[in-house]
N, C-alpha and C positions, 0 to 999 in steps of 0.2 A: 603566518601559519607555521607549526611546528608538530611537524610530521610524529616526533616523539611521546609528544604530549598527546595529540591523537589517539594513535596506534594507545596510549595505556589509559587511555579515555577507552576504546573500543575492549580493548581486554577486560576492564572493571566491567563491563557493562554486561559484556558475554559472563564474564564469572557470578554473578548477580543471577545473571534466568538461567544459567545454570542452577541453581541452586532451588529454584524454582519451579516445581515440577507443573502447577497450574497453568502458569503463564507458558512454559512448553508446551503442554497439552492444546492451547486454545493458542498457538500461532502453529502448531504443524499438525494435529489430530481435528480439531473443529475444523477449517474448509474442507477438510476432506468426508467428514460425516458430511456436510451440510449437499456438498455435492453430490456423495453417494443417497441423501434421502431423497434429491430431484430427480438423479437418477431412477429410482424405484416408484415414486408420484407418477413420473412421466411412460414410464416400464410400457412397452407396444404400443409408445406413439415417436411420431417425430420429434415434438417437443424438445426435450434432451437434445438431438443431436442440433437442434437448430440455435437453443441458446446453450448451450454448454460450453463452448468456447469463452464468451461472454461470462458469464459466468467461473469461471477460470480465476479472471480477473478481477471480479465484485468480491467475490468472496473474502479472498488476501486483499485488496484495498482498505475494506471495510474493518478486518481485526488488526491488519498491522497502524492504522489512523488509531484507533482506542487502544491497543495495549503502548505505541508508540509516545500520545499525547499524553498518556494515566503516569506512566514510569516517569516522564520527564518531570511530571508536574507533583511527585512526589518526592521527587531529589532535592529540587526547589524548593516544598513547604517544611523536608526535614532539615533544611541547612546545610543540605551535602553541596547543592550547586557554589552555595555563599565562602565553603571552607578553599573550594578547589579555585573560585576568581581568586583567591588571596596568593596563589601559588605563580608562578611566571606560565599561565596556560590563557589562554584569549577564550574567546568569545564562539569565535567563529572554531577550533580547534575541538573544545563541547559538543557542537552541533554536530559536526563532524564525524567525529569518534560516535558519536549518539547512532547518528546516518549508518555508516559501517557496520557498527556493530549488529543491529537491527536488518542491515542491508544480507550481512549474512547469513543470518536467521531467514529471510525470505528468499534465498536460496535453495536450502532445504524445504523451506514450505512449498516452493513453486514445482520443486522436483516430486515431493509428496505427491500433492494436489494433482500434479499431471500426471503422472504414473497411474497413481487412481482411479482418476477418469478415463485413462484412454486405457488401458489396461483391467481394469476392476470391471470400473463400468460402461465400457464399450464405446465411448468416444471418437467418432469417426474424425479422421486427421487427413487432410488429403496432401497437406504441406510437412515441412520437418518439425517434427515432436520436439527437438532441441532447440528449435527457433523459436515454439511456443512456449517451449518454460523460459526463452529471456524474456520475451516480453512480457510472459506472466512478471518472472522476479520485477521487470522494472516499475509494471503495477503497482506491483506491491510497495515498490522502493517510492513509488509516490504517495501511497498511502502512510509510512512513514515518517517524509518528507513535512506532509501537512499536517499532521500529526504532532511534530514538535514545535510546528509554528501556532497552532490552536494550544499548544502549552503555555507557549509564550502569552497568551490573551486571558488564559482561565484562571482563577485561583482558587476553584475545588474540583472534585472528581467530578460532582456534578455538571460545573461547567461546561467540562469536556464533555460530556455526552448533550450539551445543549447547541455544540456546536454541528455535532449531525448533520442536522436540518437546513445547515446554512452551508457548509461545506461537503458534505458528502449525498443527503435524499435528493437534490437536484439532481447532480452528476449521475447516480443510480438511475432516477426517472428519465431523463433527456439524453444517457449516453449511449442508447440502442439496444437496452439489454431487452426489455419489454416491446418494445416498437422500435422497425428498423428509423436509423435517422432522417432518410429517404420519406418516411411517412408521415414524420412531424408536421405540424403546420408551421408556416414560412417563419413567424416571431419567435417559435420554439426552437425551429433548427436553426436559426441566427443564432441562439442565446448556447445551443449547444458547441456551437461551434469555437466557445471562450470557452470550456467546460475540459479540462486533461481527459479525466476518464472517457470521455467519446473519443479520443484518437487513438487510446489505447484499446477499446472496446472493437474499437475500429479493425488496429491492427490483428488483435486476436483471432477476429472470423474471418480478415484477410488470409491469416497462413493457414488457417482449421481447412478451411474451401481451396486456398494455394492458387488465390485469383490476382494476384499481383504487389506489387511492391509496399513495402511497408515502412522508408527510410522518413520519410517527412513525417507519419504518424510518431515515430519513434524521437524523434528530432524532437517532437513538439513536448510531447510527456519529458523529455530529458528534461529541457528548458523549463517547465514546470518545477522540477524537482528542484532544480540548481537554483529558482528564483527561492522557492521557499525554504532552502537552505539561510541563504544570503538574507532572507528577511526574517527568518529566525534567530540567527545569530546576532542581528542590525536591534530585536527586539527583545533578546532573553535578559530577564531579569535578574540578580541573585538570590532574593528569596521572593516567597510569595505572603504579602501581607495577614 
């Protein structure tokens, strides 16, 4: 690993969606409409307040996976990934800098998005506000994560959006956002119990309520991230056929 090479991996990356004002707009302005329309759907019910936390973390899951997997999987079919292996820069270095860069960006989205909800749209919190934007961000940072390893698999845009249904509508359906996990039947909450987004989903409504600890939820989504780190870099191609 070569912290150097990283770091100007993370720098290109950020200068790129800088430049970008779409892809800006749909990682720090979209969860936040998407939350404030649930917010106004749900308007004089409990609803909101009961999956809103949850939802926190679906939302940035969900855009940083597709604008994460799309970006990577474009570098690759234009030949940018194939110019930069030729340079003394690895593998794992890529993924890296990719992570980061992105990992930043969900920073601000998570500050957004919570600011939002709990501020805009009335978001009841009963734990600290700043403990729910990390684990928002590290949501997010898994959304990311998997996101550049379904790069690694796809060879069109299309692809990437076929992987959805395989990698992220389970997670959504089975990680509590709809039905608490506690309600699943016994096969389903087994199966969610391999699933990241339920220990993060987990954590989220733990500090929203401020009902107890959330280090092994967090521990678990970490080790998520750092595997599909590790198995991205183990599987990225130089270009895409």
């Amino acid at each position: 690993m070569n912290p150097v090479a990283t770091l100007a991996t993370t720098r290109r990356v950020l200068t790129q969606v800088r430049h970008d004002p779409r892809t800006i707009g749909l990682l720090v302005v979209v969860p936040s409409l998407l939350i404030g329309l649930m917010a106004w759907l749900f308007d004089e019910t409990p609803v909101f307040q009961t999956v809103g936390p949850a939802v926190l973390g679906l939302f940035p899951f969900i855009v940083m996976f597709l604008v994460t997997s799309i970006s990577t999987l474009r570098e690759r079919r234009s030949g940018t990934l194939e110019r930069l292996l030729t340079l003394p820069i690895g593998k794992l270095d890529i993924i890296l800098g990719y992570a980061l860069a992105f990992g930043l960006l969900a920073v601000v989205q998570a500050l957004v998005a919570v600011g939002f909800a709990v501020w805009v749209c009335g978001l009841e919190v009963a734990g600290s506000v700043w403990l729910l934007v990390a684990v928002a961000v590290l949501d997010a940072l898994l959304g990311t994560t998997l996101g550049l390893l379904a790069s690694a698999f796809a060879r069109t845009e299309f692809q990437v959006v076929q992987f959805m249904p395989a990698l992220v509508f389970p997670q959504v359906l089975l990680g509590g956002v709809f039905l608490a996990r506690d309600s699943l039947p016994d096969v389903l909450h087994a199966i969610s119990d391999f699933l990241p987004l339920s220990y993060a989903i987990d954590a989220l409504n733990t500090v929203a309520a401020d009902s107890g600890e959330i280090g092994f939820d967090l521990l678990v989504v970490a080790a998520f991230a750092v595997g599909a780190v590790a198995l991205g870099a183990l599987t990225l191609r130089r270009r895409t056929a």
